[in-house]
C-alpha positions as CSV (number, residue, x, y, z in Angstrom):
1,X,1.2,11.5,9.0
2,X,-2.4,10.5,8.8
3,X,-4.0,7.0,9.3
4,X,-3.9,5.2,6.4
5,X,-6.6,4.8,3.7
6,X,-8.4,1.7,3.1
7,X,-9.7,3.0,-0.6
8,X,-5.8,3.8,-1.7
9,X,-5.0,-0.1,-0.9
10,X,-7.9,-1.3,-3.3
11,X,-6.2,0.3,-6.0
12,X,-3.2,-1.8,-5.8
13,X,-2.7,-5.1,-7.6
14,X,-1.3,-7.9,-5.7
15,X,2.2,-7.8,-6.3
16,X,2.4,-4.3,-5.1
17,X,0.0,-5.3,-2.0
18,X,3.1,-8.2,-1.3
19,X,5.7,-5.9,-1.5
20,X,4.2,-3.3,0.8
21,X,3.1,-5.7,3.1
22,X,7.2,-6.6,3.3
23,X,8.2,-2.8,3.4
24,X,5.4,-2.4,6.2
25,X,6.6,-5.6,8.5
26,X,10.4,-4.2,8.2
27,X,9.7,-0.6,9.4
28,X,7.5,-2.2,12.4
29,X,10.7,-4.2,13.3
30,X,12.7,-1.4,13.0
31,X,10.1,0.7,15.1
32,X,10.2,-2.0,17.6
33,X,14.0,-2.2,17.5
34,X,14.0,1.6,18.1
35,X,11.6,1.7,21.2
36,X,13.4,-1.5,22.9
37,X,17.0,0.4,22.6
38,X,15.5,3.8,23.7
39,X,15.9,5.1,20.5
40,X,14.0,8.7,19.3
41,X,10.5,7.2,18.1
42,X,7.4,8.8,17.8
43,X,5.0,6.6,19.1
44,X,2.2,6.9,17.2
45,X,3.7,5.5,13.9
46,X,3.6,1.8,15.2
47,X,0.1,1.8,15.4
48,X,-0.2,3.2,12.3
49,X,1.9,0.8,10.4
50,X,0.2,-2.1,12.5
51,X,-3.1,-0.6,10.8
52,X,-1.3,-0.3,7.6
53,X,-0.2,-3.9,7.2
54,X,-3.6,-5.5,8.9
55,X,-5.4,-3.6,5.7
56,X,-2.7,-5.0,3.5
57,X,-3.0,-8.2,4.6
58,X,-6.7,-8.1,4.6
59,X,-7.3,-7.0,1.0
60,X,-4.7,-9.7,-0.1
61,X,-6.5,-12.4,1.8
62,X,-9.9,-11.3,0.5
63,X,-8.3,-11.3,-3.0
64,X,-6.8,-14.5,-2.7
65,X,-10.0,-16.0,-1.2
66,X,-11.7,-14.8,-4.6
67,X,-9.5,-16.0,-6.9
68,X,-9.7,-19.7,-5.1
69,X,-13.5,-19.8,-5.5
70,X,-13.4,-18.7,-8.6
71,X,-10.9,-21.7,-9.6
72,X,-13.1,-24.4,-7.6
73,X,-16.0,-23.1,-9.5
74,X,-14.1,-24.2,-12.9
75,X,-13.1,-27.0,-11.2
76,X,-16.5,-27.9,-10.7
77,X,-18.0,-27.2,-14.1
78,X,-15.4,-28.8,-15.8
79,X,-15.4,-31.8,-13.6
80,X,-19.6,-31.8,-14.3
81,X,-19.2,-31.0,-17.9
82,X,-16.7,-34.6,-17.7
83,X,-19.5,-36.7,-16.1
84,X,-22.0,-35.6,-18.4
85,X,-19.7,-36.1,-21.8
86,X,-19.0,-40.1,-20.5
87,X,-22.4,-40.5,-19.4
88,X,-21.3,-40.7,-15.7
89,X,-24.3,-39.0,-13.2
């Protein structure tokens, strides 16, 4: 297993970015679970899945944060467009 790849999460729309970012929290519980009861582990794929769901999370947030300025922009134009129909400056 390598480390994962930042470009194959761009490629992933947002509800597939959710539900990987829920399939990647439950198998770092179940990692966890497995090194606190002694169970056979290998090591190296909680730091790989901690990786894995900071990029998730990152690309979401960064998508999210788009989407809201984009929406405050048309907000804003639409609220300007408003004051300029009534007269209102």
């Amino acid at each position: 297993m390598s480390l994962p790849q930042f470009n194959e999460i761009k490629g992933l729309s947002n509800l597939e970015i959710s539900d990987a970012i829920i399939k990647a929290e439950k198998e770092l519980f179940n990692l966890k679970f497995k090194k606190a009861t002694r169970q056979p582990f290998k090591s190296h794929e909680i730091k790989f899945t901690k990786r894995r769901l900071a990029q998730l999370k990152t690309v979401l947030t960064l998508r999210l944060d788009v989407l809201e300025q984009t929406n405050t922009n048309a907000i804003a134009n639409l609220i300007q467009k408003q004051n300029y129909l009534t007269g209102n400056f």
